[in-house]
N, C-alpha and C positions, 0 to 999 in steps of 0.2 A: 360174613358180616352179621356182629350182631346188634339192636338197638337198644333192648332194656329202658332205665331212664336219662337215659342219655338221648333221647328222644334217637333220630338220628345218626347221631354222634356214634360210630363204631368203634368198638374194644378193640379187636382185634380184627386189624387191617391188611388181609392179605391182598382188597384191590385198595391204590392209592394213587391223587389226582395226579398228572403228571404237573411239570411247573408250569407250564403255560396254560394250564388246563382251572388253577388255582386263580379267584376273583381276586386274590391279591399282588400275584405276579402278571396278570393283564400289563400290554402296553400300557407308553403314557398317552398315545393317541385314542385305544379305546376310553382308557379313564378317564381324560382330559383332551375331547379333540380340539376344543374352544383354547386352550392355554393360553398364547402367544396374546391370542386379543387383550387376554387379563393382565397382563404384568404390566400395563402401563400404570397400576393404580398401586400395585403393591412388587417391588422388585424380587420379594421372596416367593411368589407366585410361583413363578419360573421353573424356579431351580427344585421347589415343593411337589412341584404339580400338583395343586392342591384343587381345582376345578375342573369340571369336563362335563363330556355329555351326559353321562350316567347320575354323576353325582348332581348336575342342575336340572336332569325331568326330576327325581327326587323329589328336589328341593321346591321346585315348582308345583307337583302335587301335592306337598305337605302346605304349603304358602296358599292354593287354592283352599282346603277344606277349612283351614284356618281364619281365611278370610271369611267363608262360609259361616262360620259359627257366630262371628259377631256384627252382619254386616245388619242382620237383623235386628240390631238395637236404635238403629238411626231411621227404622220404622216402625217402631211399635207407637206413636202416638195416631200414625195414619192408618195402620191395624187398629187403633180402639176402635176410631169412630169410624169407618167401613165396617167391621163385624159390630159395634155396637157393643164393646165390652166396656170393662173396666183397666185400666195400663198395668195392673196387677194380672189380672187374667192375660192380658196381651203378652207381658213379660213370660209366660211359661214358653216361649217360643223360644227365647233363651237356653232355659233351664231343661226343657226336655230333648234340645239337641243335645246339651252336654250330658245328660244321661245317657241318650243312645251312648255318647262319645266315649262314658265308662264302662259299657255294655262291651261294646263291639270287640276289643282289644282283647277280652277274658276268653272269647270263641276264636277271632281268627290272627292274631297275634302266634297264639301256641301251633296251632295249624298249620301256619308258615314255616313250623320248625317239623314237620309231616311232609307237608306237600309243597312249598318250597314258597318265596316269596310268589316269582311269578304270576302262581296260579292265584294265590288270594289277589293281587290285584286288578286281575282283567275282571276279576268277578264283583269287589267289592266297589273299585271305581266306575265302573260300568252303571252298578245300581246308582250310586251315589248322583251320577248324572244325572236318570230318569228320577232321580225324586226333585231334582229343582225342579223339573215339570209342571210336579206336583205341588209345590211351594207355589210357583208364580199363579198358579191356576186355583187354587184352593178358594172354595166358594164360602166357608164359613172357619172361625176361629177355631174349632174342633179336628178338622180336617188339616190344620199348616200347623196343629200342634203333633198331630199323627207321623205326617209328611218330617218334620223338624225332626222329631224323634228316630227315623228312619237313615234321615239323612248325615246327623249324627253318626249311628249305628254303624252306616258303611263307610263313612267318610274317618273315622278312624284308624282303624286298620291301616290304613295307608298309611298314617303318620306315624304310627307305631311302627312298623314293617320298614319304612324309609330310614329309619334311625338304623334300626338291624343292618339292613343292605349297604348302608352306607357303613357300618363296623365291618359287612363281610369284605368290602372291596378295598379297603384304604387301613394299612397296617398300625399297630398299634401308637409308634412314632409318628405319625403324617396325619394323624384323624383332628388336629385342633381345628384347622382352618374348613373343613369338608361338615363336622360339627356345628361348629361356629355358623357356616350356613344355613344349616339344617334348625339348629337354633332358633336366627334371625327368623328364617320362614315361621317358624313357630308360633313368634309372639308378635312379628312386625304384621304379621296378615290381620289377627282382630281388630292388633291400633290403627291400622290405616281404613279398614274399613269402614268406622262409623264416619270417619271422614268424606267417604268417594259415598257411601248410600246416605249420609243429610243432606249430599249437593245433588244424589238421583229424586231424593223426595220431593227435593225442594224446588226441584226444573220440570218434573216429570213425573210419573206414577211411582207408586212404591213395589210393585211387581216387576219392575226393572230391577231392583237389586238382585234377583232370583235367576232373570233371563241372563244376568251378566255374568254371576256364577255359574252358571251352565255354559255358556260359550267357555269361559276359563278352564272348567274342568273337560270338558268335551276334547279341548286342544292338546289336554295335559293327558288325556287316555288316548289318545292317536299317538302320541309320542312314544309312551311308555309302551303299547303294544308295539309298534315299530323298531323301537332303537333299544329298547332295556332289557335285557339277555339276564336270564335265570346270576342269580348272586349266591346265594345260598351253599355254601361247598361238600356238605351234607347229604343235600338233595342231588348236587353235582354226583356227589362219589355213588350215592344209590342209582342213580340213570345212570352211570356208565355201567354198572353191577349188571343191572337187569340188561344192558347189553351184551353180556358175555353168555357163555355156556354155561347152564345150566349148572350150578353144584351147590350142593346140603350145607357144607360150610356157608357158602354165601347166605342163606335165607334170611330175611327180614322176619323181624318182631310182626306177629299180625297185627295189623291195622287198628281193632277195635281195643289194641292194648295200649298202644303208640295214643290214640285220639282220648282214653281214661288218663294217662301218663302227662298229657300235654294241655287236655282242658282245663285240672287242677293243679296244675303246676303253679299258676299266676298266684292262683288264692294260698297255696302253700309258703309259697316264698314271701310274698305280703307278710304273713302272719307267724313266720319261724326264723325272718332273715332280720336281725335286730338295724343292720344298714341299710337293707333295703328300706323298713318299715317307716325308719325316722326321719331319713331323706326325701324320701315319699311326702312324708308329712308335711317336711318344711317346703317342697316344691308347690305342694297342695294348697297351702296355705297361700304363697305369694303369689299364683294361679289365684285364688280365688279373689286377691284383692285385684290382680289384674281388671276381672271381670267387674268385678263391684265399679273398680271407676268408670266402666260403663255407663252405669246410672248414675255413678256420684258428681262426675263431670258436668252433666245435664244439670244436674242442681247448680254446682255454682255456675256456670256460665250462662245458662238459658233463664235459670230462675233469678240469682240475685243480678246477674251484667244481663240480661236482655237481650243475649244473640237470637241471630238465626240459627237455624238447626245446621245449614252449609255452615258457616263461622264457627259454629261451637262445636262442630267437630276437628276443627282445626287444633283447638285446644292438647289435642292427643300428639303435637308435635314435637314436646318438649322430650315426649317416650317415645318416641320414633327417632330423632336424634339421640340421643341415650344410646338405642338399641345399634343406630348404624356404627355409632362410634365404635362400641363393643364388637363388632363384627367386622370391625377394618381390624382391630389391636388384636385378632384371633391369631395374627404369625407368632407377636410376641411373646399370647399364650404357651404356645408351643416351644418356644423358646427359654421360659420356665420352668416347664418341665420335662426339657431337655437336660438345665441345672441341675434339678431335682433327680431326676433320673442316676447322675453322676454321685450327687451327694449320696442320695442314699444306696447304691450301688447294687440299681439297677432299675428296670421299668415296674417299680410295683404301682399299686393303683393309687396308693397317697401322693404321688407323685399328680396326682389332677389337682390337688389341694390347701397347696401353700397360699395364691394368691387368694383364694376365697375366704382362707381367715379374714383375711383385710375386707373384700370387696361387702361380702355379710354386712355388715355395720353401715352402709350405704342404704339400706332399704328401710330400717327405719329414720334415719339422717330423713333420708326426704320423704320420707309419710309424718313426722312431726313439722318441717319446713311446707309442704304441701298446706297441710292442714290450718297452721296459724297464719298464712299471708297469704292464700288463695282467695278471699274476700273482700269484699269493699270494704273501708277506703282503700287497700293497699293494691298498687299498681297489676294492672291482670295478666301483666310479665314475668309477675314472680311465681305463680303459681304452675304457670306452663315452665319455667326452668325447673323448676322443683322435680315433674315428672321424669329429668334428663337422668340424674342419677340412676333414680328407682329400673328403667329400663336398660340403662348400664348394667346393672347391677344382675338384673332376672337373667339376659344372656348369657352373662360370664357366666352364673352360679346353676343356669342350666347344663348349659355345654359343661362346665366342669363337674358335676353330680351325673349327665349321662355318660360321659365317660368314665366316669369311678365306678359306675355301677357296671356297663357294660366292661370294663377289665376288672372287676372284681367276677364277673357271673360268667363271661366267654360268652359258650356256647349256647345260654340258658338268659344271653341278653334281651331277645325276645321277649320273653315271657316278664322277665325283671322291667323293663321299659312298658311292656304290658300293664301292668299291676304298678308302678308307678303313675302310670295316664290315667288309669282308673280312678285314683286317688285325685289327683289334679281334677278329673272332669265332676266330680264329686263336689267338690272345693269350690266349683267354678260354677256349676250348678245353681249353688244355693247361694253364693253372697249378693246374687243381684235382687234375689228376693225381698232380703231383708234393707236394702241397702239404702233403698227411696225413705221407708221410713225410720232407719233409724240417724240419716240425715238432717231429715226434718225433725226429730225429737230432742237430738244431741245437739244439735249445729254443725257446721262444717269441721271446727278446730278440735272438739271433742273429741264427732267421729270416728275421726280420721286419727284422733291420737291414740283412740283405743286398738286400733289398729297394727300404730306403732311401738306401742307396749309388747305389744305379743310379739312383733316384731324383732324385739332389743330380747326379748326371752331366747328365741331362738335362735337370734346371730352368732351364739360361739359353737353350734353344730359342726359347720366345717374343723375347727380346731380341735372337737375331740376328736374327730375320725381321722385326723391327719396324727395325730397323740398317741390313740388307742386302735386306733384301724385293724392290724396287723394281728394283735392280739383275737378281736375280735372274730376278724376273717379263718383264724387258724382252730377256731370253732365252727363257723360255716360250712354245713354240709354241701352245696352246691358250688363253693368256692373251692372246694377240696374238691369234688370231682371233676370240677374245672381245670384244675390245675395237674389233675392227672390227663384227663386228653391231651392237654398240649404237652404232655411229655412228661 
């Protein structure tokens, strides 16, 4: 066996998993022992298998860390005046978890394609726990900007690595609905959050948002230690190697080639993969507005309507509807590009991409609709439907961009979903910085429209890749040696 850059991935396979030894030929009872309970809500459940145990601690880990990152916005005004800041210094509590959050993915994302998911998660979730500790307990703003940063950092990894695991276990046909969840958890954990931490500020101390996070995540690494079995088939095929007797053909790549091969892989493919780069970009982007209406929300509902900080986190439910809707219609996703698959004759990866030409054109649709009627006089109903789209919109065009990317990359989706987070946590980062004042300088309808401009630039991204893909890809150096492992 040998590893090369193929991380992993052996050339020449003279040990090979057996079928049931493969995280893809798993029972439907390991993959899905919960099934039966599901199909009351969606009949294609069933017959899909498209939930289970595996694929919901995932989901539930990635949904914790998520929540994690923005529950902290629905206490930054109770952070000023306890540390004695300014809400600008207060906000880097935001901004430097998402940094960790692009940090963390570049080390232990590639790692995972080393030493298997497993191991980075007892490690990285573990930490991640002990830093709410550190969060609820932080005596000065210096200290939960440190902590924030940390807990980013480990709290990463997870979501990255869950996306992976969730492609190592659920075959290339059946991944819309297991996605689509993976998805949801995604972007439904920050919007709900500043919801559930304005009604903790608002009953109770602001250091409860932290302890809550820590019981969540604390329940979510009990589980994941207990029930979630090595995915990784790489890693599989190496631990069964190193089980056997001893031979020179089998020997792995040393270690400290595998860890130079794997650390830089992330920043390689960013920078050489012209569909990773651009897709990144535009996920990056609708990420970063995500976050902004963190703080842009608070402007109009607290500053011009007058809520409470409990009520005007409410406001985020227009994007929580949106998002659930998009994560029930994940069968017919699938069903799509089931078509596509036929039309173009066979599973290539433009086959995630027809319905996103369309769904594209929905994100600036409601960032100018947001924008112009989210203020007084105009009823405070239209601005929360407006959000409905926009979260429609981010699911599908996630879930169909992670799976383009992970069937365009294979074995090297790690790293590619790596370096994609990077970019997003990037994105996500910094819009909340700017967000308060250029609010308040532009106006809401402005804003929000400058926004949607950039928005309408990028909406026909899907359509060239679905146009041009092909071509492209048949340049790709990582898609071509992808396409040789699997045969």
């Amino acid at each position: 066996m040998t590893v090369g850059e193929k991380g992993l991935c052996p050339s020449d396979q003279p040990v090979q998993l057996e079928e049931q030894e493969d995280p893809k030929n798993w029972s439907l009872l390991k993959k899905c022992k919960h099934k039966d309970t599901l199909t009351i809500f969606h009949p294609a459940l069933k017959a899909s298998a498209q939930t289970g145990i595996c694929t919901w601690i995932l989901v539930l880990m990635t949904s914790t860390i998520a929540f994690c990152s923005s529950i902290y916005t629905a206490a930054i005004t109770s952070i000023a005046e306890e540390y004695g800041c300014s809400s600008t210094v207060a906000t880097l509590g935001i901004t430097t978890f998402l940094l960790g959050f692009a940090s963390g993915p570049l080390i232990f994302a590639p790692l995972s394609e080393v030493l298997g998911r497993n191991n980075i998660f007892r490690v990285v979730l573990g930490l991640f726990v002990l830093f709410q500790i550190g969060c609820a307990l932080a005596p000065n703003i210096g200290a939960m900007i440190i902590f924030r940063f940390f807990s980013g950092f480990f709290g990463s990894p997870t979501v990255t690595n869950s996306g992976g695991s969730i492609t190592d276990i659920w075959p290339q046909s059946h991944r819309s609905v297991p996605l689509a969840l993976f998805s949801a958890a995604s972007f439904l954990g920050p919007v709900i959050a500043p919801t559930v931490g304005g009604f903790i500020c608002q009953y109770t101390s602001w250091r409860w948002n932290f302890w809550v996070v820590l019981i969540l995540s604390a329940a979510c690494y009990l589980a994941m230690a207990v029930f979630l079995p090595e995915t990784y088939p790489p890693k599989l095929l190496l631990n069964k190697t190193r089980r056997m007797p001893v031979n020179e053909e089998l020997r792995p790549t040393p270690v400290k080639e595998l860890l130079y091969i794997t650390l830089t892989r992330p920043w390689l493919m960013l920078f050489t993969e012209p569909i990773l780069f651009l897709l990144s970009l535009y996920m990056a982007f609708i990420y970063g507005i995500l976050y902004l209406d963190f703080t842009a929300y608070p402007v109009v509902y607290r500053e011009t309507r007058e809520w409470s900080a409990g009520i005007a986190g409410l406001s985020f439910l227009g994007i929580c509807v949106g998002m659930a809707i998009a994560t029930l219609a994940s069968p017919y996703v699938n069903r799509i590009h089931g078509v596509y698959t036929r039309r173009l004759g066979g599973p290539h990866p433009e086959t995630r991409l027809p319905h996103l030409v369309v769904i594209s054109w929905l994100i600036p649709i409601s960032l100018f609709w947001f924008g112009w009627t989210a203020t007084p006089p105009t009823h405070w109903i239209s601005g929360i439907i407006a959000g409905a789209p926009f979260g429609f919109s981010l699911i599908l065009l996630f879930l169909g961009i992670t799976s383009y990317l992970t069937d365009c990359y294979g074995a090297f989706g790690a790293s590619a979903l790596a370096a994609n987070a990077v970019l997003r946590s990037l994105f996500g980062a910094v819009f909340p910085l700017f967000a308060t004042n250029m609010y308040h300088s532009l106006g809401v309808p402005w804003a929000t429209s400058v926004l949607g401009f950039v928005a309408l630039a990028m909406a026909p991204l899907p359509w060239l890749f679905y146009q041009f893909g092909p071509r492209i890809r048949a340049r790709s150096k990582y898609h071509l040696k992808t396409r040789d492992y699997q045969g």
